[in-house]
mmJSON file of the N, C-alpha and C atoms, coordinates in Angstrom:
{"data_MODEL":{"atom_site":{
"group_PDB":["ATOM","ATOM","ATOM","ATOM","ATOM","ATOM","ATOM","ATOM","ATOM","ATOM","ATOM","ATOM","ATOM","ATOM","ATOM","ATOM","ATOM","ATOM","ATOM","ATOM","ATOM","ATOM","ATOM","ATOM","ATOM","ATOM","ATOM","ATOM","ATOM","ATOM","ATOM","ATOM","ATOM","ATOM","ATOM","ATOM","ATOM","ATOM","ATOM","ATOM","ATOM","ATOM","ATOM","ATOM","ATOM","ATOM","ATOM","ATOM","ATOM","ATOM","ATOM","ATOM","ATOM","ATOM","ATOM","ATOM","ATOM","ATOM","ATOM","ATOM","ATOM","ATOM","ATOM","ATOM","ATOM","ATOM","ATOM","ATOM","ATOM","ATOM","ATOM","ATOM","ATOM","ATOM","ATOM","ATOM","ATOM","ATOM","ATOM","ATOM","ATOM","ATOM","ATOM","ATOM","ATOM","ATOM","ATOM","ATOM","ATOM","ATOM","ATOM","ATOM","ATOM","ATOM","ATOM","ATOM","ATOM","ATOM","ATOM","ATOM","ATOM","ATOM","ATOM","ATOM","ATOM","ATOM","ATOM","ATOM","ATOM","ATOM","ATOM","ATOM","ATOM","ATOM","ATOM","ATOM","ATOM","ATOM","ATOM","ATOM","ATOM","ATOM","ATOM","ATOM","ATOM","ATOM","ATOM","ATOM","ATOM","ATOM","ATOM","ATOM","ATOM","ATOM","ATOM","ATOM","ATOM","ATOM","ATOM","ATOM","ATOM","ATOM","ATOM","ATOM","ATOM","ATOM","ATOM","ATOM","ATOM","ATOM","ATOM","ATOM","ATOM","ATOM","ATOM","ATOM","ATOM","ATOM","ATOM","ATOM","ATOM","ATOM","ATOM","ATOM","ATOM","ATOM","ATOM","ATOM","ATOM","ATOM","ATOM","ATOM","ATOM","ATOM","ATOM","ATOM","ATOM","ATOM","ATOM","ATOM","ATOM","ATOM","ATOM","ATOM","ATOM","ATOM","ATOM","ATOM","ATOM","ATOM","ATOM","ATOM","ATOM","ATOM","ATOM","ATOM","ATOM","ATOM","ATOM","ATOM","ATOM","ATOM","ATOM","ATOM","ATOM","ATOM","ATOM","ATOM","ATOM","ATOM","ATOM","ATOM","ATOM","ATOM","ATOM","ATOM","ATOM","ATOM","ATOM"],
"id":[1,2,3,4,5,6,7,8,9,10,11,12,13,14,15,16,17,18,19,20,21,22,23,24,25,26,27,28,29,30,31,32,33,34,35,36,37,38,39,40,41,42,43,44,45,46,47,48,49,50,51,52,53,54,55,56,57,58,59,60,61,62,63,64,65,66,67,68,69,70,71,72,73,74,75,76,77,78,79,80,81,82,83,84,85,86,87,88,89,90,91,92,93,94,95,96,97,98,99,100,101,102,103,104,105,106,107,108,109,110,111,112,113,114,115,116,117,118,119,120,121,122,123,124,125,126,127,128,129,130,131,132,133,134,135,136,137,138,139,140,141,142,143,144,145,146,147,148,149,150,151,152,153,154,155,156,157,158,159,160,161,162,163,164,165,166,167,168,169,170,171,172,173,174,175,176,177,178,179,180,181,182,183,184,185,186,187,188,189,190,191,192,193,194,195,196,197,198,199,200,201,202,203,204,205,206,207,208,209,210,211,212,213,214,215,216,217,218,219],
"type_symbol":["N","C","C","N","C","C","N","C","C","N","C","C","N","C","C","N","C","C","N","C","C","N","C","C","N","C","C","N","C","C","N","C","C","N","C","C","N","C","C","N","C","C","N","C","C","N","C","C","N","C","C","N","C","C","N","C","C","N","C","C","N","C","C","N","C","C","N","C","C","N","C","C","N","C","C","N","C","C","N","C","C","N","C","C","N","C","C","N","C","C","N","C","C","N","C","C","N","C","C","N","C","C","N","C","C","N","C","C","N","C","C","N","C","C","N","C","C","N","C","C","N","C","C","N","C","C","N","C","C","N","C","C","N","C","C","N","C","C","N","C","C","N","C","C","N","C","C","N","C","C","N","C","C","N","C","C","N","C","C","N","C","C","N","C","C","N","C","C","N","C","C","N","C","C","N","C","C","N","C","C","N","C","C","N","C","C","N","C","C","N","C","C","N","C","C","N","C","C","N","C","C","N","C","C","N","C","C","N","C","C","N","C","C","N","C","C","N","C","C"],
"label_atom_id":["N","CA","C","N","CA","C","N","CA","C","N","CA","C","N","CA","C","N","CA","C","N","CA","C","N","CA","C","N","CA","C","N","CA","C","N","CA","C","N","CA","C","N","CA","C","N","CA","C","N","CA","C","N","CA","C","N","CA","C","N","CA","C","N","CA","C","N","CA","C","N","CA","C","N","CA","C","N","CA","C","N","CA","C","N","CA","C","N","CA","C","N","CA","C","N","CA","C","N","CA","C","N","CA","C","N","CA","C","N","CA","C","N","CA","C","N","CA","C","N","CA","C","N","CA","C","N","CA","C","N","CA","C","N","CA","C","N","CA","C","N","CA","C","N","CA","C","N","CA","C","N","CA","C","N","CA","C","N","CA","C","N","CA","C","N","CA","C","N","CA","C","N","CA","C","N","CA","C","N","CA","C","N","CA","C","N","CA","C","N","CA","C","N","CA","C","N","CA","C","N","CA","C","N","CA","C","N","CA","C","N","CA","C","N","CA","C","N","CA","C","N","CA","C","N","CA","C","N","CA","C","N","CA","C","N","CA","C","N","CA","C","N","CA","C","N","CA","C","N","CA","C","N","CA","C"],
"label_alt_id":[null,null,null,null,null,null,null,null,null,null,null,null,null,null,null,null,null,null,null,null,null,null,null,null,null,null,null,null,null,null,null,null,null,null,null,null,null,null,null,null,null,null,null,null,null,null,null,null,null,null,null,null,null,null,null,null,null,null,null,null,null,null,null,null,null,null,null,null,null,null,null,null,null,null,null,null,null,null,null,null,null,null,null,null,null,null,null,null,null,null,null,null,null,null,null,null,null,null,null,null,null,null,null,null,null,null,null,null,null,null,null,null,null,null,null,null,null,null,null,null,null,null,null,null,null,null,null,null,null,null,null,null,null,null,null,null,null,null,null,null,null,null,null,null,null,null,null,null,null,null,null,null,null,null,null,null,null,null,null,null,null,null,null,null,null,null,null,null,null,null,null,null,null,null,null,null,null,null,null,null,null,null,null,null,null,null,null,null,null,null,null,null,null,null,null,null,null,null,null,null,null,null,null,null,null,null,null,null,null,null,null,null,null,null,null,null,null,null,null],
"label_comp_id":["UNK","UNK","UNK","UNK","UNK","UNK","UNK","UNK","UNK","UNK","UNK","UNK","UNK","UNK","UNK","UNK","UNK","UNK","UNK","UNK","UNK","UNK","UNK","UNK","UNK","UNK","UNK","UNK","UNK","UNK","UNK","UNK","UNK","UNK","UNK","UNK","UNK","UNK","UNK","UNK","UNK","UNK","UNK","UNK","UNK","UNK","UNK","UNK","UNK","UNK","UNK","UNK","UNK","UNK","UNK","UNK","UNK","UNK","UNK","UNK","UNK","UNK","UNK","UNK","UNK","UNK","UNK","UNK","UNK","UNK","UNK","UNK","UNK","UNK","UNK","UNK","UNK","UNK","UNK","UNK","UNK","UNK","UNK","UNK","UNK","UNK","UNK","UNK","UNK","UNK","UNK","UNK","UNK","UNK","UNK","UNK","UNK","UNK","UNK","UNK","UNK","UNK","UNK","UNK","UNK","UNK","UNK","UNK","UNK","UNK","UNK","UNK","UNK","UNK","UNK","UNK","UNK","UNK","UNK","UNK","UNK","UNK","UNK","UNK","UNK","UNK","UNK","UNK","UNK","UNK","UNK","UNK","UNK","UNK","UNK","UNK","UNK","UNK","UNK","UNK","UNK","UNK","UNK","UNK","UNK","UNK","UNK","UNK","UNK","UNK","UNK","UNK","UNK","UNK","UNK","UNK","UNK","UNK","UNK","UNK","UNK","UNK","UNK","UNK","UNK","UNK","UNK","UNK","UNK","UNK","UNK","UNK","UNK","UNK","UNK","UNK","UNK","UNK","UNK","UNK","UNK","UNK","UNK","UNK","UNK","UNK","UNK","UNK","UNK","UNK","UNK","UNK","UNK","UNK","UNK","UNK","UNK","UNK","UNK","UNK","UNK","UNK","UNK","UNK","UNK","UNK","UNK","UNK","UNK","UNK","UNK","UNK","UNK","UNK","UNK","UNK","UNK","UNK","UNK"],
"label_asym_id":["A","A","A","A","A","A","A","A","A","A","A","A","A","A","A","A","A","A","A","A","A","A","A","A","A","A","A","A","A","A","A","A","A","A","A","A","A","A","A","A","A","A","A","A","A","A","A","A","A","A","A","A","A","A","A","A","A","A","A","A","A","A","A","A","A","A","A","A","A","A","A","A","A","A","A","A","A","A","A","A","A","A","A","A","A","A","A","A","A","A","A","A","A","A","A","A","A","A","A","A","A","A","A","A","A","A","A","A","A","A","A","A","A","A","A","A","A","A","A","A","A","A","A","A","A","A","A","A","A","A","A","A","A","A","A","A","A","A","A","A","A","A","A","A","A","A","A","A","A","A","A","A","A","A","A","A","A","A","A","A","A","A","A","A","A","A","A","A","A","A","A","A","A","A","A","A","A","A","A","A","A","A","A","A","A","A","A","A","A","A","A","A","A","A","A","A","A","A","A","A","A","A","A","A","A","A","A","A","A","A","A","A","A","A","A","A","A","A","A"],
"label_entity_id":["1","1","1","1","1","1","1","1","1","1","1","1","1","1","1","1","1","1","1","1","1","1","1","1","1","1","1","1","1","1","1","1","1","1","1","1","1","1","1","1","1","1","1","1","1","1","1","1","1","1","1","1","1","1","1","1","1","1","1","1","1","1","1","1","1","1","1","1","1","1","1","1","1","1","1","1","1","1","1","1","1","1","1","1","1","1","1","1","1","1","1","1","1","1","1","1","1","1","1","1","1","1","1","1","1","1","1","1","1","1","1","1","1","1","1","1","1","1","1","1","1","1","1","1","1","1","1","1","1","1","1","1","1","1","1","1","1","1","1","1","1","1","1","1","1","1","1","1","1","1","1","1","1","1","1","1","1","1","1","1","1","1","1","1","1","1","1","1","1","1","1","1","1","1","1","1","1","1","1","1","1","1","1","1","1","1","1","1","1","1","1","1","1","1","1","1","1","1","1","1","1","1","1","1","1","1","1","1","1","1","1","1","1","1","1","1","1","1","1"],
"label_seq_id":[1,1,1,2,2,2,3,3,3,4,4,4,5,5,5,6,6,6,7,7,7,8,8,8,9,9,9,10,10,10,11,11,11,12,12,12,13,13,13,14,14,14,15,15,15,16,16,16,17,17,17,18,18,18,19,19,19,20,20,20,21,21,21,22,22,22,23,23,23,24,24,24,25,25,25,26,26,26,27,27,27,28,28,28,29,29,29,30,30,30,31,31,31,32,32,32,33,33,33,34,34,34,35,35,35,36,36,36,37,37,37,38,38,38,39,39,39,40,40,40,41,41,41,42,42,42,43,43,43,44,44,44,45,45,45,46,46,46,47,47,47,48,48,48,49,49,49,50,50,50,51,51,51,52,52,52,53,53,53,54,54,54,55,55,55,56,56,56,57,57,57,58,58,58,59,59,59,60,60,60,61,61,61,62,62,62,63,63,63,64,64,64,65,65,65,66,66,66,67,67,67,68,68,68,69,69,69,70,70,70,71,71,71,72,72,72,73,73,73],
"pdbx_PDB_ins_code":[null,null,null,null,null,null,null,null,null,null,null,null,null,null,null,null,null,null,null,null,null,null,null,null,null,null,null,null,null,null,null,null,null,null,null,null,null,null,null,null,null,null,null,null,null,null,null,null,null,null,null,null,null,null,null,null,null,null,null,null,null,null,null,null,null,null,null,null,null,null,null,null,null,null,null,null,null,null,null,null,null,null,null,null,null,null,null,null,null,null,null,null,null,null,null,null,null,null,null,null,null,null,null,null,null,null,null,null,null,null,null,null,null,null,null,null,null,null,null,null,null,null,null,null,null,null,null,null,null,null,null,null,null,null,null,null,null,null,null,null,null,null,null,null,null,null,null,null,null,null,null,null,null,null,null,null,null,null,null,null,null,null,null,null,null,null,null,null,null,null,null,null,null,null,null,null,null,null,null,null,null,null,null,null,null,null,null,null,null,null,null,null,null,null,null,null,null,null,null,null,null,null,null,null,null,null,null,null,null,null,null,null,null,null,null,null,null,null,null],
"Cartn_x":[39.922,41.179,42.006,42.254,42.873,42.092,41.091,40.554,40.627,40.845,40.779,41.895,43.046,44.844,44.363,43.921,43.825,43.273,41.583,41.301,42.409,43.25,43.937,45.227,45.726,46.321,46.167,44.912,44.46,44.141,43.255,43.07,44.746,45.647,47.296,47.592,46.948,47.953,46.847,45.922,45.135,45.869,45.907,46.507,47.947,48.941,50.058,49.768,48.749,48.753,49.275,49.296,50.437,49.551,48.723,47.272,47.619,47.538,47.33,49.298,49.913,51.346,51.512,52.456,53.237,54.451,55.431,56.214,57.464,57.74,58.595,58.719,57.564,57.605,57.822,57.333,57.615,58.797,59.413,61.52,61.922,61.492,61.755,61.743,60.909,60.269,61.475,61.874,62.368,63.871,64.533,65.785,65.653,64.735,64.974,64.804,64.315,64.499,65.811,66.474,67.691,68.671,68.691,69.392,69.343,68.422,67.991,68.57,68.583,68.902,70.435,71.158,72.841,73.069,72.4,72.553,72.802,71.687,71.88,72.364,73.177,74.099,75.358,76.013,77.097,77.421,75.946,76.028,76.652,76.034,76.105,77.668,78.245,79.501,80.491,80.278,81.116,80.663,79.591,79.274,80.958,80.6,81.225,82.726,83.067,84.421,85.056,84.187,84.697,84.985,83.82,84.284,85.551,85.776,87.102,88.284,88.383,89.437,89.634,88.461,88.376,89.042,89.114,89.411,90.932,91.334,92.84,93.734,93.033,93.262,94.0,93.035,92.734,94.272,93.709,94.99,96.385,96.373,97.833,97.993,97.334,97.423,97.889,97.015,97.495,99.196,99.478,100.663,101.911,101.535,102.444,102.735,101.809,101.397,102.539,102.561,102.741,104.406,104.843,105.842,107.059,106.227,106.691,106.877,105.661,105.915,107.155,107.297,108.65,110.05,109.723,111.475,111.357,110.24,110.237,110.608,110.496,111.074,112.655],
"Cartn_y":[27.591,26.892,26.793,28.114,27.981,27.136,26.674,26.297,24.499,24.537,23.09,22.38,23.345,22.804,22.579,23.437,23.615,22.044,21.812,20.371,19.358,19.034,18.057,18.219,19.702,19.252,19.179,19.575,18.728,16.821,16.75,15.537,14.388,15.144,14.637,14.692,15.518,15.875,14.667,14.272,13.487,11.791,11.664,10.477,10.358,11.385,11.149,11.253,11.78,11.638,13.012,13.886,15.334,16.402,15.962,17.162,17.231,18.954,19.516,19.372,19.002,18.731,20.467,20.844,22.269,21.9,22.924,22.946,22.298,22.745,22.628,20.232,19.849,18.693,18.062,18.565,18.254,17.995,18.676,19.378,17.997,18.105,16.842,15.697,14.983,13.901,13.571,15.177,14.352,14.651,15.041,14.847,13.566,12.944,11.422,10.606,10.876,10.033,9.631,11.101,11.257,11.058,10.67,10.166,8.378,7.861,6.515,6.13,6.561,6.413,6.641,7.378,7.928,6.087,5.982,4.35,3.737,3.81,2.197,2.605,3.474,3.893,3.38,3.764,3.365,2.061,1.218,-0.2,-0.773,-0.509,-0.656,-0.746,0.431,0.416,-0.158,-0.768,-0.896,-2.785,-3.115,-4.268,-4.657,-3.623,-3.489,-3.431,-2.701,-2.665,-3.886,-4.867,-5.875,-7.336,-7.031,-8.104,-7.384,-6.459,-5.313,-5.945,-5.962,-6.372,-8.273,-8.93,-10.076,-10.748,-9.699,-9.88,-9.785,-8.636,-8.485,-9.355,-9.887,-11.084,-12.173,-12.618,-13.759,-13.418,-12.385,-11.919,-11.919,-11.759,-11.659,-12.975,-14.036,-15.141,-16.103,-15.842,-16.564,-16.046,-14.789,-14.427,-14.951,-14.9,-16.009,-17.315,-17.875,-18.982,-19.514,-18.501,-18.978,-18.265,-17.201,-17.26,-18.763,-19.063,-20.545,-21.506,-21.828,-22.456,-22.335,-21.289,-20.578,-20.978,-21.357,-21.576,-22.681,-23.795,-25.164,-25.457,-25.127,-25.773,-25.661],
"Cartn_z":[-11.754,-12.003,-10.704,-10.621,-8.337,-7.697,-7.198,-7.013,-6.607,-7.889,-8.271,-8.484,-7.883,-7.738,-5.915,-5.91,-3.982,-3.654,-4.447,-4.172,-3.956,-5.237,-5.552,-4.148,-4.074,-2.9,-1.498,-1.503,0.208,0.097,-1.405,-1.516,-1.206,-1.69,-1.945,-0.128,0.176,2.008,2.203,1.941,3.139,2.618,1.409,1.411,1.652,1.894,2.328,4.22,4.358,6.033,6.944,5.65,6.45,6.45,6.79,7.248,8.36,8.746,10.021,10.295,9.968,10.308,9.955,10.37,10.394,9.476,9.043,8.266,9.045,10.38,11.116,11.227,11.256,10.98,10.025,8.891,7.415,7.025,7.788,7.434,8.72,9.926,10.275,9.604,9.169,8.664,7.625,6.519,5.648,6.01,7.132,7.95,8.301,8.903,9.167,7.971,6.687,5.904,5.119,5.098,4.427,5.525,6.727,7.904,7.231,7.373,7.271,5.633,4.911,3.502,3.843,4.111,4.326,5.094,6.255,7.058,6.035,5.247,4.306,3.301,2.744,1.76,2.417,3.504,3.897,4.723,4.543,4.88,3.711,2.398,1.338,1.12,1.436,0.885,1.904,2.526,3.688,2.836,2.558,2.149,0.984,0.131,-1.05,-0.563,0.643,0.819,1.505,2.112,2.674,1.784,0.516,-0.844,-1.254,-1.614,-1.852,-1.227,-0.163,0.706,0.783,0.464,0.601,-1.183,-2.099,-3.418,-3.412,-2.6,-2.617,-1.433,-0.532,0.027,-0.726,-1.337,-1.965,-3.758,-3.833,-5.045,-4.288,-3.34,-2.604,-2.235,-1.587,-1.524,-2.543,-3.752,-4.873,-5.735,-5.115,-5.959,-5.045,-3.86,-2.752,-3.107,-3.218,-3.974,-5.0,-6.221,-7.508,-7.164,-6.097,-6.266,-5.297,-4.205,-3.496,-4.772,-5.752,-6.903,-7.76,-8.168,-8.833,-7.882,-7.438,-6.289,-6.348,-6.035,-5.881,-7.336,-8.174,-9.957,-9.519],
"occupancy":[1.0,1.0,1.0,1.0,1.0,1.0,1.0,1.0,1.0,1.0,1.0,1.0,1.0,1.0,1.0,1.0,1.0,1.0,1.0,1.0,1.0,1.0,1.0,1.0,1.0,1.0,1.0,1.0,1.0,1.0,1.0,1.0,1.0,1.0,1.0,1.0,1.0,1.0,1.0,1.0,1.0,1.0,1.0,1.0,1.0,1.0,1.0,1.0,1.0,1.0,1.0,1.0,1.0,1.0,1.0,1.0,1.0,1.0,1.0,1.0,1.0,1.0,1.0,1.0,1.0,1.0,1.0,1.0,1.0,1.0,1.0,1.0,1.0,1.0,1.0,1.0,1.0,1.0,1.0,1.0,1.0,1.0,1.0,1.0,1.0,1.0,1.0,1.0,1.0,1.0,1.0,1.0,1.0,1.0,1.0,1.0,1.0,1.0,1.0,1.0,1.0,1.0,1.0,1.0,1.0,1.0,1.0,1.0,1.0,1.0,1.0,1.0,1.0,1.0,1.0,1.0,1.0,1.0,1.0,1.0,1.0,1.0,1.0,1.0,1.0,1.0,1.0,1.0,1.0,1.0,1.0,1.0,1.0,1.0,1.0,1.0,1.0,1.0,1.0,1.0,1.0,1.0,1.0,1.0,1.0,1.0,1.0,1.0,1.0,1.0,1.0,1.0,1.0,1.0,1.0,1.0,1.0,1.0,1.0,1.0,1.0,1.0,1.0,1.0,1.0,1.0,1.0,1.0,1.0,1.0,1.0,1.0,1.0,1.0,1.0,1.0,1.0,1.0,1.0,1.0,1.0,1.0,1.0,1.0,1.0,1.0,1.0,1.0,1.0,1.0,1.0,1.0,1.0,1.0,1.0,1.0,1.0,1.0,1.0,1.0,1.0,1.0,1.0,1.0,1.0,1.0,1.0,1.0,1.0,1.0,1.0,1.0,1.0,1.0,1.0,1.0,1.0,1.0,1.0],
"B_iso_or_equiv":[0.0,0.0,0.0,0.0,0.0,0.0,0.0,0.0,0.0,0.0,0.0,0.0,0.0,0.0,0.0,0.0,0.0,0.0,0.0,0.0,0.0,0.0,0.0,0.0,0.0,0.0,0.0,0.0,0.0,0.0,0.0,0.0,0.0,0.0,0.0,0.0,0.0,0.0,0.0,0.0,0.0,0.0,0.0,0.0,0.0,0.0,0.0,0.0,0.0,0.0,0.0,0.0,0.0,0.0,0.0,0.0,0.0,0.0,0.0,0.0,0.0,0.0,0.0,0.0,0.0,0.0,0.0,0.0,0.0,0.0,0.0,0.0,0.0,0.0,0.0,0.0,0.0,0.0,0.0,0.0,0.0,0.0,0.0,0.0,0.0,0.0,0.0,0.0,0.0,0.0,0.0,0.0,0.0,0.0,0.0,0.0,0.0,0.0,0.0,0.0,0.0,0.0,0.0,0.0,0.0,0.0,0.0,0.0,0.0,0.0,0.0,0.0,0.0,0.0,0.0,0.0,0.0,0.0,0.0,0.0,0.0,0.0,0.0,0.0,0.0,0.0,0.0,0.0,0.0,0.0,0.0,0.0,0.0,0.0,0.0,0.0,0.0,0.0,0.0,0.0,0.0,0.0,0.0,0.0,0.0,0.0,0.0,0.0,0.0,0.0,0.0,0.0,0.0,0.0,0.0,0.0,0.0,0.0,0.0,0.0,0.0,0.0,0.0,0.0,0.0,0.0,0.0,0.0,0.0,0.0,0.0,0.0,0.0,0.0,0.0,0.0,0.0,0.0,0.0,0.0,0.0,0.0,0.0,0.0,0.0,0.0,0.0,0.0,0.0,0.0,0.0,0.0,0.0,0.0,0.0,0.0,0.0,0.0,0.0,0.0,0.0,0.0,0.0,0.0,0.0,0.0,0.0,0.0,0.0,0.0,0.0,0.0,0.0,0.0,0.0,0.0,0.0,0.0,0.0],
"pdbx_formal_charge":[null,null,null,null,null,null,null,null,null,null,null,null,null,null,null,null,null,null,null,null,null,null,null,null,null,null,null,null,null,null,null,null,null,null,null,null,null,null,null,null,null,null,null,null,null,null,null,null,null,null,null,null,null,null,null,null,null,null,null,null,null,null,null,null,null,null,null,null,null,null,null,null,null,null,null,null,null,null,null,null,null,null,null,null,null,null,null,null,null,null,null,null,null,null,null,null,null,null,null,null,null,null,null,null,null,null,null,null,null,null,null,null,null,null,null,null,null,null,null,null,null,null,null,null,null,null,null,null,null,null,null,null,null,null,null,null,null,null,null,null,null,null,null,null,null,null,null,null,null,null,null,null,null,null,null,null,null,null,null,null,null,null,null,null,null,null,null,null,null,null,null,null,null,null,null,null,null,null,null,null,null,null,null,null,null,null,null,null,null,null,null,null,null,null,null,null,null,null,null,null,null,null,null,null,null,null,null,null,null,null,null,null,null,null,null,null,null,null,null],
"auth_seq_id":[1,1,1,2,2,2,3,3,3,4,4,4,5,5,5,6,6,6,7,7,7,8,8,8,9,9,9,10,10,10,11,11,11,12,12,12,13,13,13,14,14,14,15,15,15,16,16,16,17,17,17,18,18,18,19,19,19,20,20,20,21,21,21,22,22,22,23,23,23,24,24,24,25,25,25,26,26,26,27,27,27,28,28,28,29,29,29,30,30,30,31,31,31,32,32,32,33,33,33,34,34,34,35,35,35,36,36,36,37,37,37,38,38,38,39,39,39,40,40,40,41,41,41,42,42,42,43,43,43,44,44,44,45,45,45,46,46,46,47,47,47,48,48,48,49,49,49,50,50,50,51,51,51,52,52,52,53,53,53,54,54,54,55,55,55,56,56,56,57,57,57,58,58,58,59,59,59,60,60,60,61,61,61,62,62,62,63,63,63,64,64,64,65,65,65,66,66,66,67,67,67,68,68,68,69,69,69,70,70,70,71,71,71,72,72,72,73,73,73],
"auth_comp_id":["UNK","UNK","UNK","UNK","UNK","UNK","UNK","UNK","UNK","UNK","UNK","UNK","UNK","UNK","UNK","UNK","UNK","UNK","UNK","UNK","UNK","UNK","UNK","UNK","UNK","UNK","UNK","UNK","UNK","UNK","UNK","UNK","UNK","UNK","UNK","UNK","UNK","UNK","UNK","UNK","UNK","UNK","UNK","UNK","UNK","UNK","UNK","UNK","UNK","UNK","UNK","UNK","UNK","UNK","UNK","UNK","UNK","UNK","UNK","UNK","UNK","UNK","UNK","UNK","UNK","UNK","UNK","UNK","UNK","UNK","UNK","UNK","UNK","UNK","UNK","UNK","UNK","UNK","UNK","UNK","UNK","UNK","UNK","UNK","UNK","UNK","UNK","UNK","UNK","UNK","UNK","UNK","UNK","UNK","UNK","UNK","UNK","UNK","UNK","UNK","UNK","UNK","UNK","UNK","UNK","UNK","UNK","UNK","UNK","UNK","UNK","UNK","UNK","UNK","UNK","UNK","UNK","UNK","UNK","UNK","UNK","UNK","UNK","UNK","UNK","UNK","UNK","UNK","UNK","UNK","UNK","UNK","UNK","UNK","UNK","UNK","UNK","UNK","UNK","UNK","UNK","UNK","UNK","UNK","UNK","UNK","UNK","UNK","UNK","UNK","UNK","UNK","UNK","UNK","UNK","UNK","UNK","UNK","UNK","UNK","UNK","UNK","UNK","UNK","UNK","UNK","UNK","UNK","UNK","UNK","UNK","UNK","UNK","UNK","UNK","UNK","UNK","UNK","UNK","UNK","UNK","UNK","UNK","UNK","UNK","UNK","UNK","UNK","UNK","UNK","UNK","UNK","UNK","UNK","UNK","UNK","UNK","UNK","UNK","UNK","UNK","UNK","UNK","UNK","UNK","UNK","UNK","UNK","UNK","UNK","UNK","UNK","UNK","UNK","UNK","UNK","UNK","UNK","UNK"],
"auth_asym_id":["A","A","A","A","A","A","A","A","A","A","A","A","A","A","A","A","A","A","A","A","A","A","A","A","A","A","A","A","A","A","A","A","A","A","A","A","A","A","A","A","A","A","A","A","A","A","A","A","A","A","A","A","A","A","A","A","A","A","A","A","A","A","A","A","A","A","A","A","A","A","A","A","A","A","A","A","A","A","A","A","A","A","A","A","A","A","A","A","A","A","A","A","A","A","A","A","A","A","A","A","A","A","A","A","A","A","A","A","A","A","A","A","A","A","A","A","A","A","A","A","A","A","A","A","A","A","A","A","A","A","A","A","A","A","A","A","A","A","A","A","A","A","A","A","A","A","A","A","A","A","A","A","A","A","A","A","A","A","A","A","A","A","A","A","A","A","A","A","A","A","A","A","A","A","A","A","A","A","A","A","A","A","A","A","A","A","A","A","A","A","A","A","A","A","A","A","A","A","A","A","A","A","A","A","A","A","A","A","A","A","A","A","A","A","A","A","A","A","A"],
"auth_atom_id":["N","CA","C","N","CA","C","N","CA","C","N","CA","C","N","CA","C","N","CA","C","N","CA","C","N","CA","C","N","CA","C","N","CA","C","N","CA","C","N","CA","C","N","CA","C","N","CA","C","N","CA","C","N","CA","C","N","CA","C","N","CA","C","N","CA","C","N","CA","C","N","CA","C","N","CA","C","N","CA","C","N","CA","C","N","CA","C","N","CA","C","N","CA","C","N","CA","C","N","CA","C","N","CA","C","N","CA","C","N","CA","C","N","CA","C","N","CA","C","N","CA","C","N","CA","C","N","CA","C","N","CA","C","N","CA","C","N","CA","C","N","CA","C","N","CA","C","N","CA","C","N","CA","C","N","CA","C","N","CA","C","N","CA","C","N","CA","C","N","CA","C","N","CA","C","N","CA","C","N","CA","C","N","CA","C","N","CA","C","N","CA","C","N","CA","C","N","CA","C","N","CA","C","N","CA","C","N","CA","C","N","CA","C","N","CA","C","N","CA","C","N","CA","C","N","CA","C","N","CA","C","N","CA","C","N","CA","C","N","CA","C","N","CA","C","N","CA","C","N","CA","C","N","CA","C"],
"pdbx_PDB_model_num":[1,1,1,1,1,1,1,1,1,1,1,1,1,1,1,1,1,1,1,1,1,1,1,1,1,1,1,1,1,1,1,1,1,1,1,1,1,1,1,1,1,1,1,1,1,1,1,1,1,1,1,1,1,1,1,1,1,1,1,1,1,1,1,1,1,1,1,1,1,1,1,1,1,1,1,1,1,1,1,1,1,1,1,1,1,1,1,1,1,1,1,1,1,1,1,1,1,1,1,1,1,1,1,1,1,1,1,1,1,1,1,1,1,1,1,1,1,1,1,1,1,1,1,1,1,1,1,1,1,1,1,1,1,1,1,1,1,1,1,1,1,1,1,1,1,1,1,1,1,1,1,1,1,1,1,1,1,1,1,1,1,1,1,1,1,1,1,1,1,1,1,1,1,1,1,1,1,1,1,1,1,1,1,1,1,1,1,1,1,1,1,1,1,1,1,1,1,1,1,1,1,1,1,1,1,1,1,1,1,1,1,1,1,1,1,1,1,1,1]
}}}
């Protein structure tokens, strides 16, 4: 039964490619992934914050708007 967990996870290291890698790389690898993911998380929101700001623009514009209207009657 030991044995045959051991197969499956060398068979698993050879198709992920992390044979012969040390631990010390492993812990690298997934520091740069969770580096690269944080990037495009806060692209993301920075996406989101510039429709944000482009919404309250546009809401402040139109309440300018409708109050110039209100004086011209």
């Amino acid at each position: 039964m030991e044995k045959g967990g051991e197969v499956r996870k060398e068979k698993r290291r050879e198709e992920k490619g992390t044979e012969g890698k040390n631990e010390e790389e492993k812990k690298e690898g997934k520091k740069r992934r969770g580096e690269l993911w944080t990037e495009l998380r806060i692209e993301e929101w920075s996406k989101e914050d510039e429709k944000e700001g482009k919404r309250k623009e546009g809401q402040e514009r139109r309440r300018i708007n409708r109050r110039g209207k209100e004086r011209r009657r």
